[in-house]
C-alpha positions as CSV (number, residue, x, y, z in Angstrom):
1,X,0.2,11.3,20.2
2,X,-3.1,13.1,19.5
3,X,-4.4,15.6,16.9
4,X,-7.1,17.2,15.3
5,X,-7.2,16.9,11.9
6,X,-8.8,20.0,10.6
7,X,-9.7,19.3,6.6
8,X,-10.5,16.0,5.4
9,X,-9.6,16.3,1.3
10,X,-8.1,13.2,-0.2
11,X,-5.2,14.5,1.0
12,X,-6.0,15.1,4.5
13,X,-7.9,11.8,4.7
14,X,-4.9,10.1,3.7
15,X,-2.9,12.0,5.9
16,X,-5.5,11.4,9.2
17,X,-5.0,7.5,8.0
18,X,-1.6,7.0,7.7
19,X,-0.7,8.6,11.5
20,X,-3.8,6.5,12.8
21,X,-2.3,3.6,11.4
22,X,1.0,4.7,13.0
23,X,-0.9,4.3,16.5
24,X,-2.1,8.2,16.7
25,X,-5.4,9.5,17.9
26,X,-6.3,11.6,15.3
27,X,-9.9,13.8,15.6
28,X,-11.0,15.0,12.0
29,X,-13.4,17.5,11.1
30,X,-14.6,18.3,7.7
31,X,-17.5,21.0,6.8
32,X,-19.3,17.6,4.6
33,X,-21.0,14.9,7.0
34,X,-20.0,12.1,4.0
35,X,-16.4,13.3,4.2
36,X,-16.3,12.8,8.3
37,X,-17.8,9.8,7.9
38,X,-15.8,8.1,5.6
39,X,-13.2,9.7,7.7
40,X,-13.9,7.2,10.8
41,X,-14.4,4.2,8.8
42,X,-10.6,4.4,8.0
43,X,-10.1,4.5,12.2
44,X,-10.7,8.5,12.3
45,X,-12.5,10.2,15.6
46,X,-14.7,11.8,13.3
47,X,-16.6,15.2,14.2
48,X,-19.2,17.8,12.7
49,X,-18.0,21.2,14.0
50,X,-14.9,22.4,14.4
51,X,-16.1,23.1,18.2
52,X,-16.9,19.7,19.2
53,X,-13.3,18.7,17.5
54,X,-11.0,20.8,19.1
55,X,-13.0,19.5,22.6
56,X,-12.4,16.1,22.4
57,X,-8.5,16.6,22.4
58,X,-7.2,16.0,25.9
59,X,-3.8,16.2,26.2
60,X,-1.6,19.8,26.6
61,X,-0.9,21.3,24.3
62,X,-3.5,20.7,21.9
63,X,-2.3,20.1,18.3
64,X,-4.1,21.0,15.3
65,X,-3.5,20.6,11.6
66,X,-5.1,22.4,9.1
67,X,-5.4,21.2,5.7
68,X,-7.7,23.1,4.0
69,X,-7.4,25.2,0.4
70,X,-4.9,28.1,0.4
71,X,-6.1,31.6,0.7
72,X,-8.7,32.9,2.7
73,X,-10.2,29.1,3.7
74,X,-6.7,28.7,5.6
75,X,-6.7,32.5,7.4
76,X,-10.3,31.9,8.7
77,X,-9.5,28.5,9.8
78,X,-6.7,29.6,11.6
79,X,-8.3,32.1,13.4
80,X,-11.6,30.6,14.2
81,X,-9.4,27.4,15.4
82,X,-7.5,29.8,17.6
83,X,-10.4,31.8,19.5
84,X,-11.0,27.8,21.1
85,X,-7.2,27.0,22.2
86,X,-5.1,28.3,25.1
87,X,-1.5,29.6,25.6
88,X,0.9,27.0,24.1
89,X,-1.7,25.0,22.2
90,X,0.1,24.2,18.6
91,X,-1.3,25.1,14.8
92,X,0.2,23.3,12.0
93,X,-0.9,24.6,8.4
94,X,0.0,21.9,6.5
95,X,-1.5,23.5,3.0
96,X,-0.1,25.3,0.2
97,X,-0.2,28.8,1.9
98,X,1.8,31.1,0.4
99,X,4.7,31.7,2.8
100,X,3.8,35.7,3.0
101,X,0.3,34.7,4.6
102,X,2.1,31.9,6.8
103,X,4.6,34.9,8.1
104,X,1.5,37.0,9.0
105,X,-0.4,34.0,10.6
106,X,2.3,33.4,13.0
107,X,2.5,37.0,14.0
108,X,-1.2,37.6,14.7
109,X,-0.8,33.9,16.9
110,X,1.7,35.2,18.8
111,X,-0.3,37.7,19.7
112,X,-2.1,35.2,21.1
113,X,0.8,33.4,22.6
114,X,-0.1,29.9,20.5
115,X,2.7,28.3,18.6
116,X,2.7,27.6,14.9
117,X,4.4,25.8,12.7
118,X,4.2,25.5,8.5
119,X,4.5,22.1,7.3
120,X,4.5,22.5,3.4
121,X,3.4,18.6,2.5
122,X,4.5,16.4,-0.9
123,X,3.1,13.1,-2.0
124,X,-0.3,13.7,-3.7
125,X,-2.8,10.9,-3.1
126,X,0.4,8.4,-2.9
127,X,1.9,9.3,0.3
128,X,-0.9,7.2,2.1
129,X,1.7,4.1,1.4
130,X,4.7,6.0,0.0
131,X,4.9,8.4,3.1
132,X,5.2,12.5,2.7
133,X,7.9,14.8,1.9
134,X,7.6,17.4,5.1
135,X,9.2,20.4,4.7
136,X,8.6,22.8,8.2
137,X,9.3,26.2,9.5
138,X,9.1,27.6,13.0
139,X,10.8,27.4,16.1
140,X,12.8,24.3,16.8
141,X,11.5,24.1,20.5
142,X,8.1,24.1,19.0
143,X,8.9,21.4,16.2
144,X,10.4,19.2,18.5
145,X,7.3,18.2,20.4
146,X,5.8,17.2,17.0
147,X,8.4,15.0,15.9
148,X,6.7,11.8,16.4
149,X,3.5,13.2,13.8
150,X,6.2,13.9,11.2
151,X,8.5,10.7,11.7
152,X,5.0,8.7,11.4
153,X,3.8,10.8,7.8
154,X,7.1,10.7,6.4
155,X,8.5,8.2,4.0
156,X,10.9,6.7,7.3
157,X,11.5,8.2,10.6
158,X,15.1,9.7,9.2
159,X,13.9,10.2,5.9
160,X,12.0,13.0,4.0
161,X,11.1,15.5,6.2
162,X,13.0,18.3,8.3
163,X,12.8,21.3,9.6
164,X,14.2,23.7,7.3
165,X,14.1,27.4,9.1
166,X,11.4,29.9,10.8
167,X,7.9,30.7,10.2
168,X,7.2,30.8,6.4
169,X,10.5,28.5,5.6
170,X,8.6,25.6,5.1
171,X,5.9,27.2,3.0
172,X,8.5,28.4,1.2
173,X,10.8,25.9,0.5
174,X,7.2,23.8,-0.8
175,X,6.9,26.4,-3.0
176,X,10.3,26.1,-5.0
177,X,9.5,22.7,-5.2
178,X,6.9,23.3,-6.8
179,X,8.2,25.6,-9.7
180,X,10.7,22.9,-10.1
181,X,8.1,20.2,-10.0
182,X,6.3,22.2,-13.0
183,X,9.6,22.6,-15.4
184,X,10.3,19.2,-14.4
185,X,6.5,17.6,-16.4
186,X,6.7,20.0,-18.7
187,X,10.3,19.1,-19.8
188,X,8.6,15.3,-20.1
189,X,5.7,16.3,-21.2
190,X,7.6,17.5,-24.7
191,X,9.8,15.0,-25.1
192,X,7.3,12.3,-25.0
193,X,5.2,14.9,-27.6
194,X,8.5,15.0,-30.2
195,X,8.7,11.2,-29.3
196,X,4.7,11.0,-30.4
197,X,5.7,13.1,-34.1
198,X,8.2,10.9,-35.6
199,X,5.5,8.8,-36.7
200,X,7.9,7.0,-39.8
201,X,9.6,5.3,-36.8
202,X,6.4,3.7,-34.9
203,X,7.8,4.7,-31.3
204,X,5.9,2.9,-28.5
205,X,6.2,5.5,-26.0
206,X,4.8,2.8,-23.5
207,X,7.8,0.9,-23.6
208,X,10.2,4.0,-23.9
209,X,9.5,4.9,-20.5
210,X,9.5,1.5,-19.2
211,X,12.8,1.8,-20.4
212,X,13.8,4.5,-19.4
213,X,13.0,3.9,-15.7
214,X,16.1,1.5,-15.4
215,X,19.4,3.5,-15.5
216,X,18.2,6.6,-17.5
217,X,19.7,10.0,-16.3
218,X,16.0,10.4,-16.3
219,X,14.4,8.1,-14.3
220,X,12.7,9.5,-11.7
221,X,9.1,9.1,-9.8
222,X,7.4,11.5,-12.4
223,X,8.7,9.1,-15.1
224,X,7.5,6.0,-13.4
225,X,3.6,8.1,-13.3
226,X,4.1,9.3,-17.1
227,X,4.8,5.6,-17.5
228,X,2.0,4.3,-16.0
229,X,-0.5,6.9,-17.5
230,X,1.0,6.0,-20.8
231,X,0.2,2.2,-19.9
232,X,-3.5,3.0,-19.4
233,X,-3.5,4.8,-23.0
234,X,-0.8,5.2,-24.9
235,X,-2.8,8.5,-26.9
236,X,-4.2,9.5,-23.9
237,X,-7.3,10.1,-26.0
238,X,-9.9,10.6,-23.0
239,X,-7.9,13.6,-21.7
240,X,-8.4,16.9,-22.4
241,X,-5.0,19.2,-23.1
242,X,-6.1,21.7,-20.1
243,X,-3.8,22.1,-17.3
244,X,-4.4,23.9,-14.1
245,X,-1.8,25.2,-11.7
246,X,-1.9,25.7,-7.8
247,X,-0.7,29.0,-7.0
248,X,2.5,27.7,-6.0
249,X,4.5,28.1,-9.8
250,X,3.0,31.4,-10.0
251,X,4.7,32.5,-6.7
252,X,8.0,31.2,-7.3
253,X,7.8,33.2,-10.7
254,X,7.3,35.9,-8.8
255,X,10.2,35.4,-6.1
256,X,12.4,35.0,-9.1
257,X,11.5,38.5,-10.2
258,X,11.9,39.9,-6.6
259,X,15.2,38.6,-6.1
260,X,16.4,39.0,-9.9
261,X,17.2,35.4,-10.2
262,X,16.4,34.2,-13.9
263,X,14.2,31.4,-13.8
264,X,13.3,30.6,-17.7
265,X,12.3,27.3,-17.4
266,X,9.9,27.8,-14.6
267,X,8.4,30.3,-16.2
268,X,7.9,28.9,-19.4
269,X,6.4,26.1,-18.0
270,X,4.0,27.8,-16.2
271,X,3.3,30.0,-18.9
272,X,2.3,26.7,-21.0
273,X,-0.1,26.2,-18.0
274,X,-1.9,29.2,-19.2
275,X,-1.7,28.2,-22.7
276,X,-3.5,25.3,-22.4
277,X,-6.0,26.6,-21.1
278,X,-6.7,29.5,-23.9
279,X,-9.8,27.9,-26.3
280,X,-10.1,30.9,-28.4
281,X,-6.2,31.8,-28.2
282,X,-6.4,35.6,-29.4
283,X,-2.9,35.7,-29.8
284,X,-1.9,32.9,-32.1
285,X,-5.2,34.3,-34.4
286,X,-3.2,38.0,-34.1
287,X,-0.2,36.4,-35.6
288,X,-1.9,35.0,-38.7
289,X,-3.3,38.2,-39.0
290,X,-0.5,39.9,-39.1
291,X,1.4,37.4,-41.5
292,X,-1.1,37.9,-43.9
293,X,-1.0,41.6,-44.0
294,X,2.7,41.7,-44.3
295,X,3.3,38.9,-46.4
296,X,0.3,37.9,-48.3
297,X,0.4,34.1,-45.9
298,X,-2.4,32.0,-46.5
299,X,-4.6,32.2,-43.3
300,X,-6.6,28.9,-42.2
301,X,-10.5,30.7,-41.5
302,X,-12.2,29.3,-38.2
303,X,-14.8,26.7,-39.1
């Protein structure tokens, strides 16, 4: 089967790799000439518009995946990608769009009378040999025909991907993962830190989470990459405590909210996101302040 590949990140390099690998024609366009042509020395019919990719498919209905950044990159990929296909041609937004923006894409495509289909895609930089969770909304009929791309990017042609309901289904159920995905590090990420203050006892959190990978209630895939981070440096000294977040735990927060179904430990979690990030933390300064003024506490001045 053949596909443009529209987006060439690590991600969608290693995405355009695997399914070549798998015996795929995949053409690949990416807006930086050293991206594309990286792109076809792993096997990739590499392209430098968006034009001349979408004319070298040949087969009916054209398929093309976009993998570009969320947001407004996606929307005007989408629609510049869809002024050069016909009726029945395929899009497949394989990004983290939030599943309000994928509902709306597939309206204005119908429109249009071109078929899309949201693939929300799991696996990082290690689903080039690990394989991809796909989770995928739209119309069965329309999923069908792409089975063979999916059984070829997943993990085994039975395993790890589905579709999972209509347009924005798959967006959305990516999403959740994703909330749970940042309660999940977060809930490590303190453990090992508690682990790291008990300094009478000498814990070698390297070898705790070796442990821990064998049997544990705990083990998990996110253990075995704490583990080998911890292997590299046990103090992690050469990393900065700054944590960015996708989009993604922000709007399952907010789906929480919509749907009044408490999610504290997403939220928290995403909420230590922000934390991280806060160098001059105006709070925590406000709360000394106000220590001090009720209760005479010593307050530590800024050097």
């Amino acid at each position: 089967m053949e596909l443009a590949l529209i987006g060439l990140g690590k991600m969608g390099l290693n995405m355009a790799t695997r399914l070549v690998r798998g015996g795929h024609r995949v053409v690949g366009y990416a807006r930086s000439k050293e991206t594309v042509d990286s792109a076809i020395k792993n096997g990739v019919d590499g392209t430098y518009s968006l034009e001349e990719a979408i004319g070298k498919l040949t087969s009916s209905p054209k398929v093309v995946w976009v993998m570009v950044p969320a947001g407004a990159a996606t929307t005007e990929t989408i629609e510049k990608t869809a002024a050069l296909l016909k009726k029945g041609d395929i899009i497949i937004d394989g990004g983290n769009s939030n599943y309000k923006d994928t509902i709306k894409h597939a309206e204005m495509l119908a429109t249009k009378a071109i078929d899309f289909v949201d693939c929300g895609t799991s696996g990082g930089i290690w689903g080039l040999t690990e394989g991809y969770s796909l989770m995928i909304g739209g119309k069965e009929e329309v999923t069908k025909k792409l089975n063979p791309i999916f059984e070829t990017l997943a993990p085994g042609k039975d395993l790890g991907w589905g579709r999972v309901g209509p347009h924005g289904a798959g967006h959305y159920t990516k999403m959740v993962h994703n909330g749970i995905e940042y309660g999940m590090m977060q809930a490590f990420a303190e453990g090992f830190g508690i682990l790291k203050g008990k300094k009478e006892f000498g814990l070698d959190l390297s070898q705790i989470s070796h442990i821990w990978q064998h049997g544990s209630v705990v083990r998990s895939w996110l253990l075995d990459l704490a583990a080998n981070a911890l292997d590299e440096d046990t103090e992690l000294t050469d990393i900065k405590p700054w944590v960015a977040d996708s989009g993604e735990g922000r709007w399952t927060v907010f789906e929480s909210i919509d749907l009044d179904v408490p999610a504290p430990v997403i939220t928290l979690a995403l909420q230590m996101r922000f934390a991280s990030r806060d160098v001059e933390n105006y709070p925590a300064r406000m709360l000394a302040a106000l220590r001090n003024q009720f209760g005479g506490h010593a307050i530590k001045k800024a050097e």
